[in-house]
C-alpha positions in Angstrom: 64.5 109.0 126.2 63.8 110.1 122.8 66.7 110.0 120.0 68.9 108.1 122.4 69.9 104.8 121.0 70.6 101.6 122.8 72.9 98.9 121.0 71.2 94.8 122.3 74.3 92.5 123.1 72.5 90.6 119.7 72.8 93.3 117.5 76.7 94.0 118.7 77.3 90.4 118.0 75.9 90.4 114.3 77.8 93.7 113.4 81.4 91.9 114.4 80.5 88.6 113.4 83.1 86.5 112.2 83.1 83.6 109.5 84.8 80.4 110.8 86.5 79.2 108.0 86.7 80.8 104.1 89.5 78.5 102.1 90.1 79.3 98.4 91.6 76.7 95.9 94.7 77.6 93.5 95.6 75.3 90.6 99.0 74.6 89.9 99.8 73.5 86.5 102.0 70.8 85.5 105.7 71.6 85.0 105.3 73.9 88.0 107.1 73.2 91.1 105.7 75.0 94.4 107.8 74.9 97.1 106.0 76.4 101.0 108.0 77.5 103.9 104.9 78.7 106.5 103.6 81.6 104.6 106.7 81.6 101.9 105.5 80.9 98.5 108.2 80.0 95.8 107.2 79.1 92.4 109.4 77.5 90.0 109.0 77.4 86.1 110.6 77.0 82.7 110.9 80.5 82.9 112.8 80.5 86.3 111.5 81.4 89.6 109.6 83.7 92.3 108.7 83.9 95.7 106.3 85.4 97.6 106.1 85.7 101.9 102.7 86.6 102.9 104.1 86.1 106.9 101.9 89.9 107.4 98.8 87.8 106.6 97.3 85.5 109.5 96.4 82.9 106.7 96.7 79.2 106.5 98.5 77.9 103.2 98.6 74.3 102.2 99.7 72.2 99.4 96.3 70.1 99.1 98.3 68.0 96.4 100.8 68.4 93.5 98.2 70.4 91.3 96.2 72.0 94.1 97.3 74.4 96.7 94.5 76.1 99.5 94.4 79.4 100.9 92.5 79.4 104.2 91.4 82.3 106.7 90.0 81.0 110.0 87.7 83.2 112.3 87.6 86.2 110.0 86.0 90.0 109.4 84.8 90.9 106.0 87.6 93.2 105.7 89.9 90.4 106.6 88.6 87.8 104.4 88.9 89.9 101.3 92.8 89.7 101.9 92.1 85.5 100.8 91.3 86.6 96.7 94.1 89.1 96.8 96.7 86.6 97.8 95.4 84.2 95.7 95.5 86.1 92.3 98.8 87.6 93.4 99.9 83.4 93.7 98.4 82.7 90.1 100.5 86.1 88.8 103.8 83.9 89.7 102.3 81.3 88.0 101.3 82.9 85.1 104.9 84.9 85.2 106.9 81.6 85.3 105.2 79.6 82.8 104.2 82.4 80.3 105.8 85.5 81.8 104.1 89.2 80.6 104.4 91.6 78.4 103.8 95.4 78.4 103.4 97.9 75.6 103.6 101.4 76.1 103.3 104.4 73.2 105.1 107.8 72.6 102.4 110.2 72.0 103.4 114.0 71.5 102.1 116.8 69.2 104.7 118.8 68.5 108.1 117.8 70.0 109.2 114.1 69.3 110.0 112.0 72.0 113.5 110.4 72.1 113.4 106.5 73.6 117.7 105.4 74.1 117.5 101.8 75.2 120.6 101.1 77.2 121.6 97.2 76.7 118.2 95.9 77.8 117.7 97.3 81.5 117.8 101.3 80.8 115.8 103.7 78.5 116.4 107.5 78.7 113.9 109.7 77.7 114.8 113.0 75.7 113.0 115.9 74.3 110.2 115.6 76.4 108.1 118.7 75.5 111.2 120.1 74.3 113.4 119.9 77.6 117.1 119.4 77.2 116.9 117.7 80.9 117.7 113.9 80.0 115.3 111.0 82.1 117.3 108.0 82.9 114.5 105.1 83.9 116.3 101.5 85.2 114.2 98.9 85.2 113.4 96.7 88.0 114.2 92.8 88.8 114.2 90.6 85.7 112.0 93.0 83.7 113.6 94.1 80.0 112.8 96.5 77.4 113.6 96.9 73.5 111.6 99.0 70.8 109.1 97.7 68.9 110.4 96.1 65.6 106.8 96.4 63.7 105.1 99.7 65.4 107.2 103.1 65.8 106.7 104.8 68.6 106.2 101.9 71.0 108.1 100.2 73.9 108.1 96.5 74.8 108.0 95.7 78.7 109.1 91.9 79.3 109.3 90.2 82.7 108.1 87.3 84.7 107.3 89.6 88.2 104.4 91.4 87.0 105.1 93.7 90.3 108.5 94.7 89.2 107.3 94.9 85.3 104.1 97.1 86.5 106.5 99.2 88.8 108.9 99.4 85.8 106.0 101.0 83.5 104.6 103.7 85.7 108.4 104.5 86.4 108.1 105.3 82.5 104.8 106.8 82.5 105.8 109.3 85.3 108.4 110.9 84.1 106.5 111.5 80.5 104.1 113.6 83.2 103.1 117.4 81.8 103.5 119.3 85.0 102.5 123.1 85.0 99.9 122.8 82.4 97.0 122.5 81.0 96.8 118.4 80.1 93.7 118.9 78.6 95.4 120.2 75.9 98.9 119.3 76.4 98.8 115.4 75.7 102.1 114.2 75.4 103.0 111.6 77.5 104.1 108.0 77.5 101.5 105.4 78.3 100.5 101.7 78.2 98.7 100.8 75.6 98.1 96.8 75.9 99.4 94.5 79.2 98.8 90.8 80.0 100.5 86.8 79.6 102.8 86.8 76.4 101.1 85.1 74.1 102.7 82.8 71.7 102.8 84.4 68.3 
């Protein structure tokens, strides 16, 4: 009948096809120690250590040898094979966070009313005069991530941390309470916002 359509068993097949196996390789650098526990990832570093579980994943992980370790995902969808990259960049992260660790830099910008940064030891900042507000913003910052003020730029906040999650949690904890709410942020700028993120380099 016209503008009825019929679906072949061939056709069905091809549109949930799966791929049998997809394995991606991660190098592990030396002075790195990676420990596995099923799907529990724990990296250890001369900066100190993280861990990872990944046990909502139905993934394969294997230490191929002391420098390599292989993510693999048997029998999977497209969707599900695009998990493999994530969890292998989010593995190199930990890496990268206890050999290097990273570094975050956010600036004050206002127009009119100056933003006040207090940093609290190392773990706390609280905002003040944000457009003018008296209502003080109390920010903690999360896991091993630090903060201190910029000794060679004014106006600018230095993130420090090995988890990049925490240290990337800790930063749009900043930049949200810097929000303008109620109007117009074409013209009202002010905020607080990261300027430059990435591995600390060695200066």
């Amino acid at each position: 009948a016209r503008g009825s359509s019929t679906t072949t068993p061939a056709a069905a097949a091809t549109r949930k096809m799966k791929t049998v196996k997809v394995a991606r390789n991660i190098k592990v650098p030396e002075g790195v120690e990676v420990t596995l526990d099923g799907r529990k990832v724990t990296v250890k570093g001369p900066r100190g250590e993280l861990s990872r579980d990944y046990s909502h994943q139905s993934i394969e992980i294997l230490q191929v040898s002391e420098t390599q370790l292989q993510v693999i995902k048997w029998f999977g969808t497209k969707k599900e094979l695009a998990c493999i990259r994530s969890i292998c960049s989010n593995i190199e992260n930990l890496i990268t966070g206890v050999t290097k660790g990273f570094r975050f830099k956010m600036r004050l910008v206002y127009a009119h009313f100056p933003i006040n940064a207090v940093i609290n030891g190392d773990k706390e900042i609280e905002i003040r005069n944000f457009l003018g507000q008296k209502k003080v913003f109390r920010i903690k910052m999360r896991a091993d991530t630090t903060i201190t003020k910029s000794a060679k730029v004014k106006d600018q906040l230095e993130l420090e941390g090995n988890d990049l999650e925490a240290l990337s949690q800790s930063a749009a904890d900043i930049q949200q309470v810097g929000k303008v709410r109620n109007k117009d942020i074409r013209k009202f700028l002010d905020g607080i916002y990261v300027s430059a993120k990435g591995p600390i380099e060695e200066e």
